[in-house]
N, C-alpha and C positions, 0 to 999 in steps of 0.2 A: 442576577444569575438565574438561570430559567431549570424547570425542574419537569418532568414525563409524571403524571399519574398513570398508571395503568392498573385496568381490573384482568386478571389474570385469570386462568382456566374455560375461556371463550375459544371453540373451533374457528380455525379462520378459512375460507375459500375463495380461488380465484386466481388470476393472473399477475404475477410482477415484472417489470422490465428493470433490469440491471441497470444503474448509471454508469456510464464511462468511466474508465480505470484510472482512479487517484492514481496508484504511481508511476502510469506513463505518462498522464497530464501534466507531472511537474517537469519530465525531460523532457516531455514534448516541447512546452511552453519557453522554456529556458532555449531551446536547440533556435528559437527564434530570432535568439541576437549574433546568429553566425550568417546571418545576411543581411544586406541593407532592400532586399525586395520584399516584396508582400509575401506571406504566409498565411492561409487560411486552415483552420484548425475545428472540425466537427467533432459532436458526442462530448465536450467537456461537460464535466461535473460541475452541479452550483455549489459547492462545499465551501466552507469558510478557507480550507487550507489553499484552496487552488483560487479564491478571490483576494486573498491577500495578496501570492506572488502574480496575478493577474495587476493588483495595482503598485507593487512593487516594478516590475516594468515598466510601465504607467509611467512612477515617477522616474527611472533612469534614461526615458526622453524617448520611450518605441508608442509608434501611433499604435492605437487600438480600436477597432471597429467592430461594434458586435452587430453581428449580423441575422443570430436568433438567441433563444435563452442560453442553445448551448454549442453555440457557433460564432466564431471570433476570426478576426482577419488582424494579421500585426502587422509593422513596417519599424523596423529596426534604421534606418537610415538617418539619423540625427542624436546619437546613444549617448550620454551625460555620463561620461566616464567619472568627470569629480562629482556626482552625487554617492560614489561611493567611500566616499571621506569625511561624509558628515554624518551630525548626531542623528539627526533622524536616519538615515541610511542605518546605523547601528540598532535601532529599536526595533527598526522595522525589520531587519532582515535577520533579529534575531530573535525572532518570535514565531519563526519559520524554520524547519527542519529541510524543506525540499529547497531552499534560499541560497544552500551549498554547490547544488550545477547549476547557478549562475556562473561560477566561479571559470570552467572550462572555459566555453564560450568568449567570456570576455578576452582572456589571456590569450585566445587565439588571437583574435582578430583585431582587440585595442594594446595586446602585450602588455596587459595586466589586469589583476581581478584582487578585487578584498572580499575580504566576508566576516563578519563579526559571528563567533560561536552559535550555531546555530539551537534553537531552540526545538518545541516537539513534545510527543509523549516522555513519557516519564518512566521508561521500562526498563532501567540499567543503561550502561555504557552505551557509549557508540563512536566508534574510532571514526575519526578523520584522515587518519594515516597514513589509507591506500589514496585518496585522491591526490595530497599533495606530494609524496612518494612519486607517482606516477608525471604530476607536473614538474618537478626536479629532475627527475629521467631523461623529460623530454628540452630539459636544457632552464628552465625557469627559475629565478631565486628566492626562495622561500623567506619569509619573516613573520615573528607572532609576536606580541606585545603582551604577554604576564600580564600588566595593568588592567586592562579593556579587554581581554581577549579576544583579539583584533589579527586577524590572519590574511596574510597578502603572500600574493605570487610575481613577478615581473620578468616578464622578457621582452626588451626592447628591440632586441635584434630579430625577433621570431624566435618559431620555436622548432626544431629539429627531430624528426622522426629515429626512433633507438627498437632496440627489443628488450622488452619488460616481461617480468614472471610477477603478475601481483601476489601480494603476500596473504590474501584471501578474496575469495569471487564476492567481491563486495558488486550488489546492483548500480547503489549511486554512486561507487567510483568506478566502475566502469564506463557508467553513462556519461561522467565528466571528465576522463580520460581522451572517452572517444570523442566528445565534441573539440576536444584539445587538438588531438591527432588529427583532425578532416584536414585542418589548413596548416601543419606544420611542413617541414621542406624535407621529402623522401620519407622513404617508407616507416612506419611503426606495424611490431608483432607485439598484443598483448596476449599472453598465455595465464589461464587462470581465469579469463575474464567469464562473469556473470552471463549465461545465457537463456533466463526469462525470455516469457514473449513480450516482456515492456520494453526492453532491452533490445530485441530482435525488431518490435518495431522504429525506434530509434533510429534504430540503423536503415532498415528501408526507410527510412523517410529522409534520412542526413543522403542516402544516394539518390533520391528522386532530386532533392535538390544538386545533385552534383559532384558528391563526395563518392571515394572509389574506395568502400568496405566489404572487402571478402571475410567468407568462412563465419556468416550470420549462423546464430543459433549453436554454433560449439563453443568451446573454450578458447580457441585459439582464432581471434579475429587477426584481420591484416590491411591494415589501414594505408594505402598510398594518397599523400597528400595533394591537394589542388591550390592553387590560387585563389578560389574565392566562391562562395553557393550562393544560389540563385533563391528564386520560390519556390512555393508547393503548395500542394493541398494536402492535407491529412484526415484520417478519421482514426479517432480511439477507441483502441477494443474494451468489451463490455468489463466492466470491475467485476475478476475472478475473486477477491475476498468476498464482497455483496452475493455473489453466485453462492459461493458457503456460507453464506451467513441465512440466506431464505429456506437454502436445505436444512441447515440446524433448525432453523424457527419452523419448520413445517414440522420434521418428525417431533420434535419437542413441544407440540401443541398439537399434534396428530390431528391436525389439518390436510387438507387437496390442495396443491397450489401445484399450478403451471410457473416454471421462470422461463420467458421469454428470449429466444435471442441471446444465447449463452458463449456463442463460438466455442463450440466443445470442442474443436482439435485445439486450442487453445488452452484447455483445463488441466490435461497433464493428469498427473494422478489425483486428483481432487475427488472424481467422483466414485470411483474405486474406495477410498480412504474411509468417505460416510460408507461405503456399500461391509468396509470390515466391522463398522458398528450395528451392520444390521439393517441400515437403509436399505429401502428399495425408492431406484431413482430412474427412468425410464427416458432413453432419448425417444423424442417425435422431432422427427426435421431438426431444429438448431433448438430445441426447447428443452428443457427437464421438467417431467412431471414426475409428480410424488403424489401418492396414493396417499391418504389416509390410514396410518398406524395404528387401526383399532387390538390389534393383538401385542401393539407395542414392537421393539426392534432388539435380537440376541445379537451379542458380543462374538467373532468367530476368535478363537484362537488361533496360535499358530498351529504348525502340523505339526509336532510332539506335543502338542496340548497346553504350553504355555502360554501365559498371560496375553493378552494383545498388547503390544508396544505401541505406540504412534508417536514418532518423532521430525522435527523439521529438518532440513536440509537442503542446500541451494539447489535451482532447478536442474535437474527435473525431478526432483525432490519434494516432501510435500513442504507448503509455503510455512514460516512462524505465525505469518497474522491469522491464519485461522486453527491455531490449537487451542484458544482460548473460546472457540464456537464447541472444537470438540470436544472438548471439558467438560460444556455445560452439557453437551446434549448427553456426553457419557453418563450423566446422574440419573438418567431415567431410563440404563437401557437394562437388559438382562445379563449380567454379567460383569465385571472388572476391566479395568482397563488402565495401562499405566503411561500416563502425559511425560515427554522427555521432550522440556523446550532449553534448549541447546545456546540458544544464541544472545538470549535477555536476560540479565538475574534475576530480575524485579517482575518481570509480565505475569508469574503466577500470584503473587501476592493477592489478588483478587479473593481466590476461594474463601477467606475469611468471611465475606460476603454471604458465599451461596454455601456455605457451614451453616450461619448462621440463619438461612432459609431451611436449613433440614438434608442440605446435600452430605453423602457421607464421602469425605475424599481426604487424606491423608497425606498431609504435604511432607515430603522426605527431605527434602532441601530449597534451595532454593530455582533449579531445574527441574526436579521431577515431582510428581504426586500420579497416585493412586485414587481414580475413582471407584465407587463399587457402587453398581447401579441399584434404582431403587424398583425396577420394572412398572413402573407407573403405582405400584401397592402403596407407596406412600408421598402424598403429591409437596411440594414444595409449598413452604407458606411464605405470602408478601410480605416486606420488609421495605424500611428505608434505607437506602441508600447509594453512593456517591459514585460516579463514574472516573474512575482514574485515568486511564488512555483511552483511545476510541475501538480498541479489540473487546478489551476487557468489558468497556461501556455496553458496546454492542448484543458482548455475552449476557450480562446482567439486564438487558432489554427483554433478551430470549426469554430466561430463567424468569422475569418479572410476567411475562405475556402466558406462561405455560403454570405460574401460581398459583395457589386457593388466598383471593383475597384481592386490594388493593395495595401495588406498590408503589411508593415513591421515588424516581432516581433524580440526584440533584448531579449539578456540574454537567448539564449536557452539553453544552458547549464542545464539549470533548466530541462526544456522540457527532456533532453536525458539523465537525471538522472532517472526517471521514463520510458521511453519510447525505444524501440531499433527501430534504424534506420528507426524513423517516415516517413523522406521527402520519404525515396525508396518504403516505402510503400505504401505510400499513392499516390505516382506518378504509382505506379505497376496499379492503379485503374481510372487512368487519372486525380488527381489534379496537377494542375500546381502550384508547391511548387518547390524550390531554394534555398538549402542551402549558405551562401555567407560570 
C-alpha cells in the first residue's frame, strides 16, 4: 500500500491542466457497448477507476485500441454476453462503483445485463433503485440473489418505451436509463432526470451516434427509440471536481496558479461558491487564475448577516464531491461557515482528521458541521494519516500541502482512483510531495 509524504507550508506557482471528467468517462465508456461500430473516445483519465472498467470491457469481448495515453477507440461487435455469469465477472465488477451503467446498455441491445453489487467509496448508502425501477418501467424482469448479491435484468422481447417520474435525479440512473431507452420501441418521457453536463454530454454523444434525445439539459428528457447506433467520436470535458480541488489548494496554500482549460460554461455555480468563501478567482479566456492570498480570504455572510450555508444539490446545484474541498479550505478563512452534505452520511467523518491537525470545526451530526476559520493566525500542524474516499483523500492532500511540517497520507490508492498522477503534478508546481 503506497503512502504521500508531503512537507507542507511551501508557496506553489504555475499552471495546472484538468484531466478529463471521471464521471462522464464511466458513461461515456459503457455508452460503447450500444454499438457494434467503432467509437473513438478523447481526454480520458489515467485513474485506476476508469482503467479497470477500461479492462472490464476488455474482458466482455469489445476491441480496444489505444490510440494516445488518453485516447481510445472501442468496437463492441463480438460482446461476451456469458462472461457476465462468472466468478471473475463478479470480482471484477464489483470493485467498481461506475460497473453499474454497464447494466443499461447490455439490456438494450443483448436483452440482458447482470451486475454483482457494485463496490466504491465508502461514504454511506447508495441506492440502486432508480436504475432498476427505471428498467422495469421499461418492461424488463428484475431478479437479485440475497446470497451473491447478484442483480440481473432481462428482456428478451426488447424493451418498450413508457413515461417514468424518477424517484430522485439520480446521475447514474439517469445515465443507465437513458442508454436503456435509445434502442427500446417508441417513445420514453423521463421526468426528474439528472441534468449535469456529464449527463448532457451523454446525451449529445448517444445522438451523434444516432439516438433521437430531446429536451438535454432539463429534467424532462424525451427519448424516441431507433433501431440501432452507429459510431462517434467524442471528447471529455475537463474534470469540474479537479477544477475545485486546485482552487481549494491554491487559496489554502496562498499560492498563483493558473488552471488551464476549464470550460467555465460548464462550471455552473462552482466558482461563485469559492468566491462566497472569499476567493478571488479571475476568468482569462477558458482559464481560472487565482492570485495569491497574501491577506488570506473573508467568509461573506448571507444578507441578514447569518452564517454562510454551503450545501449540495443536484445540478445545477453545487456538486457533493467538492464539499469536502470546501471544508478544508473553510479552516483558514476569516469567518465561520456551516457544511450541509445532504446526500452521504458518512463523507464528513473525515474532520476527525483535520481536528486532529488543529482545524476547529464542530461536527453536529452526521450531515452538518461548523467550520470556524482560523485566518491563517494559526497554521495547521502535519499529522499521519489515512485516506478514506478519494474527496476526503483529496481534502487531506490540501490540508497536508498547506501544514507546518511533514505529513504522511496512507491508502492512497484511494486518492489515484480519482485523480491521475497527482504527486507529478503537483511537484511540476513546486510542492514537495513523495510518493513511497
Amino acid at each position: 500500500m503506497g503512502i504521500f509524504k508531503i512537507e507542507g507550508g511551501i508557496r506553489l506557482k504555475g499552471e495546472i491542466t484538468p484531466q478529463g471528467a471521471k464521471n462522464e468517462a464511466l458513461q461515456i465508456l459503457c455508452a460503447v457497448l450500444l454499438t457494434p461500430e467503432k467509437v473513438t473516445i478523447n481526454n480520458i483519465p489515467d485513474i485506476i477507476d476508469i482503467n479497470k472498467l477500461i479492462t472490464l470491457l476488455g474482458n466482455l469481448g469489445v476491441k480496444i485500441q489505444k490510440n494516445a495515453s488518453d485516447s481510445y477507440t472501442f468496437q463492441a461487435d463480438d460482446v461476451n454476453v456469458q462472461y457476465l455469469e462468472t466468478e471473475a465477472f463478479k470480482q471484477e465488477g464489483g470493485s467498481l462503483r461506475g460497473s453499474i451503467m454497464i447494466v443499461g446498455p447490455l439490456l438494450a441491445r443483448f436483452g440482458r445485463g447482470y451486475i454483482p453489487k457494485p463496490g466504491g467509496d465508502k461514504i454511506g448508502r447508495r441506492r440502486l433503485d432508480t436504475h432498476f425501477e427505471g428498467f422495469i418501467n421499461l418492461g424488463a424482469k428484475f431478479r437479485y440473489n440475497r446470497e451473491d448479491h447478484f442483480y440481473g435484468v432481462e428482456a428478451p422481447k426488447g424493451l418498450t418505451g413508457t413515461d417514468m417520474l424518477l424517484d430522485e435525479a439520480s446521475v447514474t440512473g439517469t445515465a443507465n436509463i437513458v442508454m436503456a431507452a435509445v434502442l427500446a420501441k417508441g417513445k420514453t418521457t423521463v421526468y426528474n432526470a439528472a441534468c449535469e453536463p456529464y449527463l448532457q454530454q451523454l446525451c449529445k454523444m448517444l445522438n451523434s451516434m444516432g439516438a433521437n434525445i430531446t429536451g438535454v439539459g432539463s429534467n424532462l428528457l424525451t427519448i424516441e427509440g431507433v433501431k440501432s447506433l452507429g459510431g462517434c467520436e467524442h471528447r471529455i470535458l475537463p474534470d469540474m471536481i479537479e477544477i475545485g480541488s486546485w482552487i481549494g489548494l491554491a487559496a489554502m496554500t496562498r499560492s498563483e496558479i493558473t488552471i488551464k482549460d476549464v470550460s467555465w460554461d460548464n462550471l455552473g455555480v462552482i466558482p461563485n461558491t469559492f468566491r462566497k468563501l472569499g476567493i478571488t478567482l479571475e476568468r482569462r479566456g477558458d482559464d481560472i487564475y487565482i492570485p495569491a492570498h497574501e491577506e488570506g480570504y473573508e467568509v461573506k455572510t448571507d444578507i441578514d448577516g447569518s452564517i454562510l450555508t454551503i450545501a449540495d444539490a443536484p445540478w445545477p446545484g453545487f456538486t457533493p464531491d467538492l464539499l469536502s474541498i470546501v471544508l478544508v479550505v473553510a479552516t483558514q478563512a476569516r469567518g465561520d461557515v456551516l457544511i450541509h452534505q445532504k446526500m452521504f452520511e458518512s463523507r464528513l467523518f473525515f474532520v476527525d482528521k483535520l481536528i486532529d491537525m488543529g482545524a476547529k470545526i464542530m461536527l453536529c451530526d452526521p450531515h452538518r458541521a461548523v467550520v470556524m476559520g482560523h485566518d491563517f493566525k494559526s497554521q495547521l500542524k502535519a499529522t499521519t494519516m489515512s485516506s478514506p474516499d478519494i474527496r476526503a483523500g483529496i481534502s487531506l492532500l490540501i490540508a497536508a500541502l498547506s501544514a507546518k511540517g511533514t505529513s504522511t497520507i496512507q491508502n492512497i490508492e484511494q486518492i489515484d482512483r480519482g485523480y491521475e498522477r497527482i504527486d507529478e503534478r503537483l511537484r511540476a508546481i513546486g510542492a514537495n510531495i513523495i510518493r513511497a
